[in-house]
N, C-alpha and C positions, 0 to 999 in steps of 0.2 A: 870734137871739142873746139870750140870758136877761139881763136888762138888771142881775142880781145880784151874776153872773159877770164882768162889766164893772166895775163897781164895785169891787169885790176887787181887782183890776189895776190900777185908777186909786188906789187906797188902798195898793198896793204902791209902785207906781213914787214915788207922792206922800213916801214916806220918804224918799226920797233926792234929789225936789224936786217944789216944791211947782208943778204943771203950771197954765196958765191953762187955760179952758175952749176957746180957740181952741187954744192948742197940741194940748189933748186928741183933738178935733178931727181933728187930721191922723191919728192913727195908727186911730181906730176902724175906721172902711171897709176896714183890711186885717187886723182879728181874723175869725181863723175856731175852729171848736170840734173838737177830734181827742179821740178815744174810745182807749184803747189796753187792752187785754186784758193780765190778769198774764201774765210770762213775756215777752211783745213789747218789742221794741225803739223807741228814739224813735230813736237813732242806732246804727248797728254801727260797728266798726274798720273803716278803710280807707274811709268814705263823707265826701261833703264835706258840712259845715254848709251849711245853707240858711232855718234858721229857727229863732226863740226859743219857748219855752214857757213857759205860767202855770201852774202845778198849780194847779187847783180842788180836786181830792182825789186822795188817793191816796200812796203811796210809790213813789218810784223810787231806783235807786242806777248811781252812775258808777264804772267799773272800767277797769282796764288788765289787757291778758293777755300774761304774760312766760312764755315755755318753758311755754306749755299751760297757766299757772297764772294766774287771777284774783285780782288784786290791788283791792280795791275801798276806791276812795280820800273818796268823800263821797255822801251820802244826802239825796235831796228830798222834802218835806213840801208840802203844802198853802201857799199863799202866797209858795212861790221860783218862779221863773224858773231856767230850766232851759233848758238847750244846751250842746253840744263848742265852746265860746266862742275856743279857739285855733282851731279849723277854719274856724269865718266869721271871726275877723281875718286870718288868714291865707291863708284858698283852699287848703290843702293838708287831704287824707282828716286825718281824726280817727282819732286813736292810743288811743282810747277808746270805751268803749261805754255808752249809757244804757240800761239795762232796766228795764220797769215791774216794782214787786214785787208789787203788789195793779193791781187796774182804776182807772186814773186816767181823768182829767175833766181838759183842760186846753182854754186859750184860746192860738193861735199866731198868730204872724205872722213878715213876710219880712222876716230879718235886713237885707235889703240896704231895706229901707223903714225902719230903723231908721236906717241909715247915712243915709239919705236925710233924715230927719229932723235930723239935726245939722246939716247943710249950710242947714235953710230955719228952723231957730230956736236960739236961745242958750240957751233952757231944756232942749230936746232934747239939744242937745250938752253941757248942762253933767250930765245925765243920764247920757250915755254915761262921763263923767270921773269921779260918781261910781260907778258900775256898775264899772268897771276901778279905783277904786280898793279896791271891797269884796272884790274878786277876787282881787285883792295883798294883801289882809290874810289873806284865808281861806288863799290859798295857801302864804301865809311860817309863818302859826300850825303849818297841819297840818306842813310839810316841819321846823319847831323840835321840832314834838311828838313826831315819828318820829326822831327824831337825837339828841336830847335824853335826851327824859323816856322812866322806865320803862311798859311795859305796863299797870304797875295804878294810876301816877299818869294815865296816858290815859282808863282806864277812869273813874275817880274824877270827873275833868274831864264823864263824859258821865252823871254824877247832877248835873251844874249843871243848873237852872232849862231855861235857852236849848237844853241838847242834850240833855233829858230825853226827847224824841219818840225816841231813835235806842232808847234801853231798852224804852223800852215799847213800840213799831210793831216792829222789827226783828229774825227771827231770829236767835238766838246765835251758827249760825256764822258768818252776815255780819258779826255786831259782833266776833267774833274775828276775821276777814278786816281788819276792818276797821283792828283793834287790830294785827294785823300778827302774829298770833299763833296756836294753836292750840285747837279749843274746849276741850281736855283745860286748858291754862292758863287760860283762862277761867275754867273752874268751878272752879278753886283759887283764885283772884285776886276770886271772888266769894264763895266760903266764908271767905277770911281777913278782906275787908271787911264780912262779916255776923257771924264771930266777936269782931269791935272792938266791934260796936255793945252 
């Protein structure tokens, strides 16, 4: 285990609290390192959650398929944590699919050692409280942004700073998929915001 790659993980999880070195402790002994090839899945539709992931590198994106059609609703970078997060609270197949888009590098471990972790420390569990609540915010944003706001104030939102990775790592028709839109719209919604400038 690249003692790098560990560190990046303990410096993620650390934003949302700050771990002692016992606590840290507990979860090491169950990181292992999974390789995924572009194109491969970490989950498909219809499989149950069984484990979290660290991107080390790489992109991946989460999608829902309605009438044969890919609806792809948020995209992973280097430093998230990644999983079908209703499937391990719930125990029921994931209604989602994660696929790598380039060759990722991740650090996993077993959800249910996670859970296990809340039950034997206060720091763990106060972890899990903010993890579910970053999850609530991400998910209220995108569902206001799709219901809300137009296509090209969506797009405009992914030249902020924070979601610059999705422009620059991301195929155009994924960021149209993404936008809920077509790439034909896209490349208008990008000629009209480089005719302002």
């Amino acid at each position: 285990m690249d003692a790098n790659h560990v560190a990046m993980l303990r410096t993620a999880i650390n934003r949302l609290v700050q771990l002692t070195d016992q606590d840290w402790e507990l979860l090491v002994p169950h990181l292992t390192y999974r390789h995924l090839k572009k194109g491969e899945y970490w989950i498909g539709e219809g499989k149950k959650e069984q484990q979290i992931g660290f991107v080390l590198r790489g992109n991946m994106r989460h999608y829902y398929t309605h009438d044969g059609e890919e609806k792809t609703t948020y995209f992973y970078f280097e430093n998230h944590l990644v999983s079908s997060y209703f499937s391990a609270l719930s125990g029921q197949p994931s209604q989602l699919t994660i696929e790598a888009l380039t060759e990722c590098q991740l650090l996993i471990f077993p959800y249910k050692v996670l859970v296990s972790l809340y039950d034997s420390s206060h720091l763990w569990e106060r972890f899990g409280r903010k993890l579910a609540e970053y999850l609530a915010l991400g998910l209220e944003e995108r569902m206001a942004g799709l219901l809300i706001l137009t296509p090209e104030v969506r797009y405009l939102q992914l030249l902020q700073e924070h979601k610059k990775k999705i422009i620059e790592r991301i195929p155009q028709h994924l960021i149209a998929n993404y936008l809920g839109i077509t790439p034909v719209s896209l490349s208008r919604i990008r000629g009209r915001i480089s005719g302002k400038k």
